[in-house]
N, C-alpha and C positions, 0 to 999 in steps of 0.2 A: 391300539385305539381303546383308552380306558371307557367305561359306561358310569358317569355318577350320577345319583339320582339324588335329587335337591327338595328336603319337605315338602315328597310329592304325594298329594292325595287325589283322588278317583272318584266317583259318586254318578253310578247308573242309575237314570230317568231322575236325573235330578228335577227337583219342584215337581213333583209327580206323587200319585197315590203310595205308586211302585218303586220310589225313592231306595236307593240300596247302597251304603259306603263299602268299597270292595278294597279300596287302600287308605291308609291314613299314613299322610307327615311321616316318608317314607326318605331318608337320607343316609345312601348307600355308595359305596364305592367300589365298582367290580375291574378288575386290575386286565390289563389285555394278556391274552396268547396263554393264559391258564384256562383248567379244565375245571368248571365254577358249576357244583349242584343248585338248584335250589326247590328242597323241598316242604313240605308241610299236609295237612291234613284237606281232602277236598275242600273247598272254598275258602281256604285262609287268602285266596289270594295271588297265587302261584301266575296262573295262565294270564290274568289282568295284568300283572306287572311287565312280563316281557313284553306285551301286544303294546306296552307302552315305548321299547328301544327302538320297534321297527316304525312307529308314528302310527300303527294298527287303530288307538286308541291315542287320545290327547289327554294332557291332567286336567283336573278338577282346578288344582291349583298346583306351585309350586313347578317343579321343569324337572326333565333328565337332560343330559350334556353327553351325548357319543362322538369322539372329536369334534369338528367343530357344528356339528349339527346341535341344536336345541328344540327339544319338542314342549313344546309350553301350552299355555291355554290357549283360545282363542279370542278370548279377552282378556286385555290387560287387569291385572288387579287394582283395587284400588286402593288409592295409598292411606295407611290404618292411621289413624287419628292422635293426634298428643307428642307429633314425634316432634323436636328440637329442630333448628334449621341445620346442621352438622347429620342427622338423621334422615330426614326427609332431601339431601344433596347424593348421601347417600343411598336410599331408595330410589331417587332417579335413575344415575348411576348403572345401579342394577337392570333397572329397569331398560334401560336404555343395550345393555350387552345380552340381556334377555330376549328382544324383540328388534336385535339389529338385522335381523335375515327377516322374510319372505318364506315360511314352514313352506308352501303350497310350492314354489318353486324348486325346490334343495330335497321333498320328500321322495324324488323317482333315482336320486342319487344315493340318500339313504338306504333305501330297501336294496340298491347293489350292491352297497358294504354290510349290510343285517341281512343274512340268510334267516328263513324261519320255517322250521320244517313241523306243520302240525301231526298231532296225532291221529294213524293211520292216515298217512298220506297220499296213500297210495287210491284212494279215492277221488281225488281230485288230480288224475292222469286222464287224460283225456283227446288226446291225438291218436291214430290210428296205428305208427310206428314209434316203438322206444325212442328213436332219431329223432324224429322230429319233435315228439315232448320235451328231451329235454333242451334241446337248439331252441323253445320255446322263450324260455328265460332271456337268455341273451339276444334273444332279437327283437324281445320287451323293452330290452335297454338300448333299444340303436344301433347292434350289433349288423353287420352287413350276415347275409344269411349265409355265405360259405365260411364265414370266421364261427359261427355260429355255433354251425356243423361242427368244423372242427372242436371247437369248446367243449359241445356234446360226445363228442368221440375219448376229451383225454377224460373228463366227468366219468363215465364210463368207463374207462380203464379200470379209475383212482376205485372206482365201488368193487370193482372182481366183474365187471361185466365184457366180454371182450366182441368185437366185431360178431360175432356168431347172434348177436342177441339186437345189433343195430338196427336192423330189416325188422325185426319179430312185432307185435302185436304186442301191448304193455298189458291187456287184457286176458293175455296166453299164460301170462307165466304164473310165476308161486307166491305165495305171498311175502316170502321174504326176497323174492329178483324185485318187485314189484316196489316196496319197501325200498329199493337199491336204486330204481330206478328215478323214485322221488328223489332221495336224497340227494343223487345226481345234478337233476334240475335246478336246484340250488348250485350245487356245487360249481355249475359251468358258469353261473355270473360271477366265480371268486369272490364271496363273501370275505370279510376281515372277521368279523363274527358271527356263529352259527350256531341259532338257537335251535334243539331239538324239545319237543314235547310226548314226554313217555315212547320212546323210541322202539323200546324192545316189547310192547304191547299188542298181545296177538302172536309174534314170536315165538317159535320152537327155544329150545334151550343152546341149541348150535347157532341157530341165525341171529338169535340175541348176542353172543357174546362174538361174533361176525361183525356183528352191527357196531356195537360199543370199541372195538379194536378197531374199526376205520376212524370212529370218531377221535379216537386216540392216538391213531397216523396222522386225523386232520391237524389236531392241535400241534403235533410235533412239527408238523410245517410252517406253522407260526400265529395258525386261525385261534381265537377264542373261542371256545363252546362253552354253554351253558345248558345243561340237562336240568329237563324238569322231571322232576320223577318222584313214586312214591318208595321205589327199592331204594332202598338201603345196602344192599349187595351190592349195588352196582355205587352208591358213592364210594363205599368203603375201597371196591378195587380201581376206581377210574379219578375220581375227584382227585384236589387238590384244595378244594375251598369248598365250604358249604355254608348257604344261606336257610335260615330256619323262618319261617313264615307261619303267624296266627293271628287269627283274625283280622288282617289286611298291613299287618305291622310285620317288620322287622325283630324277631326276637332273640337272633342268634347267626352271630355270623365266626366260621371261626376254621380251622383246619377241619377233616371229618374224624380223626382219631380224638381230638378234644372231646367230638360230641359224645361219641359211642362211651357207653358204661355208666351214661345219663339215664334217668329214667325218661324216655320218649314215649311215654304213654302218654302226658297231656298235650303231644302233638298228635295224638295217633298214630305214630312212627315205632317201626321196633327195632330194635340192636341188630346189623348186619349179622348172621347165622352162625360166620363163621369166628366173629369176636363172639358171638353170645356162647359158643360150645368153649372159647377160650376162657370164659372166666365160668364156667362151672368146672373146666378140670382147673382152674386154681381156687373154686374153693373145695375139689374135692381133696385138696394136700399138695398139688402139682405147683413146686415154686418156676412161675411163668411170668415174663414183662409180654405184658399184652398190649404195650405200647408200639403204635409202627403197623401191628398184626391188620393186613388188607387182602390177602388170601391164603390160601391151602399151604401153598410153598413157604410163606411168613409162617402159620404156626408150626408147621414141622419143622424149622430151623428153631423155631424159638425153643421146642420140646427138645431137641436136641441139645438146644444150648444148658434147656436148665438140666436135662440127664449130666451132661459133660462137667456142670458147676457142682450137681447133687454128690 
């Protein structure tokens, strides 16, 4: 289920004192069952954008398209002035495949195919047993309560959590079972796509790359995920596509080994650690393709290769 986003723009407290554009004529295309960063500098715009796939937030103007769902304004536009009658047929047209649904009816449907797991989520668990939080979800959606259960139980597997932890208190555990136990709650209405926000934040340095390797079983199962994040670590070893976002625009959409060896300082982004240590041993004389290089085991092959070629 691809996500495109159509000359979508955003604007909190619009006609207000407090007036703020957070997206501008935003026309994107995120491809399904790949593992899609999208980062940039606080406030370019990052968190406003997804809040716009699950219908969280409606456009200003313009629409996104998640199969056949369309989240659009809530008023129609109105049609810009001058145009020919070939122009204005076709502005109908549009108009007419833009506002053929009913958003208000179709949006309890969406949110079961868009998981959205905010950052530190584990705040907003709030049932007295693991079981019953995350059976929570799917009984939001109509689920009969012992399908429910069940759901909750394989969600929990799929995290590392096993029966031992069904009964327990969500309040008792660690901060990363806790963390687990979110992601779960999603998990058990089987999203098609699942958006995570800063996921390994707060995070030990074990539970984060725990964390990031489910997300990477998820995909492999055929879910799309989309990481919002400001590591760059984490695009370098998990991504496959990375969206670059400033100032509410689209600036850079493109593989993550394109991006790296950019100067990312005027995103306030830095070069993942372990490309940045590969290109100062090539320019301390070290002949190295730091092309592909996404972790530890890439550039000891790669130093290997260039000893073996030297």
């Amino acid at each position: 289920m691809p996500i495109e986003f159509s000359r979508l723009s955003f604007v909190y407290n619009p006609k207000s004192p407090f007036q703020s554009s957070a997206l501008n004529d935003i026309s994107l295309l995120l491809p399904e069952k790949q593992f899609i960063a999208i980062v940039g500098r606080t406030g370019s715009g990052k968190s406003t954008l997804i809040q716009q796939i699950n219908a969280l937030l409606s456009p200003t103007s313009g629409y996104v398209q998640i199969g056949d769902f369309i989240n659009h304004p809530e008023k129609k536009p109105k049609r810009p002035k001058g145009l020919n009658d070939e122009e204005k047929a076709a502005f109908k047209k549009e108009e007419r495949r833009i506002y053929q649904k009913h958003k208000s009816k179709d949006i309890k449907a969406l949110r079961k195919r868009v998981g959205l797991v905010f950052q530190f989520p584990e705040y907003q668990l709030f049932e007295e047993t693991v079981e019953k939080d995350v059976a929570f979800g799917p009984k939001n959606f109509g689920v009969k309560k012992e399908d429910a259960i069940r759901s909750a139980h394989e969600a929990l597997l799929r995290v590392g959590l096993d029966e031992s932890f069904f009964q327990r208190s969500p309040f008792e555990l660690s901060g990363g079972e806790k963390r687990k136990v979110a992601i779960a709650g999603i998990l058990a209405t089987s999203p098609e796509i699942l958006i995570v926000d800063e996921p390994t934040a707060g995070l030990d340095p074990a539970a984060a790359k725990e964390t990031m390797e489910l997300f990477t079983k998820i995909r492999d199962a055929g879910t799309t995920v989309i990481l919002v994040t400001h590591d760059m670590d984490l695009v370098a070893t998990y991504a496959q596509m990375v969206v670059v976002m400033e100032n509410g625009r689209v600036e850079k959409t493109c593989a993550p080994s394109e991006l790296f060896g950019q100067d990312l300082t005027q995103y306030s982004l830095q070069n993942p650690r372990i490309f940045d240590f590969a290109l100062r041993l090539k320019q301390k004389g070290l002949t190295i393709d730091t092309e592909g290089i996404r972790s530890v085991n890439d550039l000891a092959e790669a130093i290997i290769r260039s000893k073996q070629n030297g």
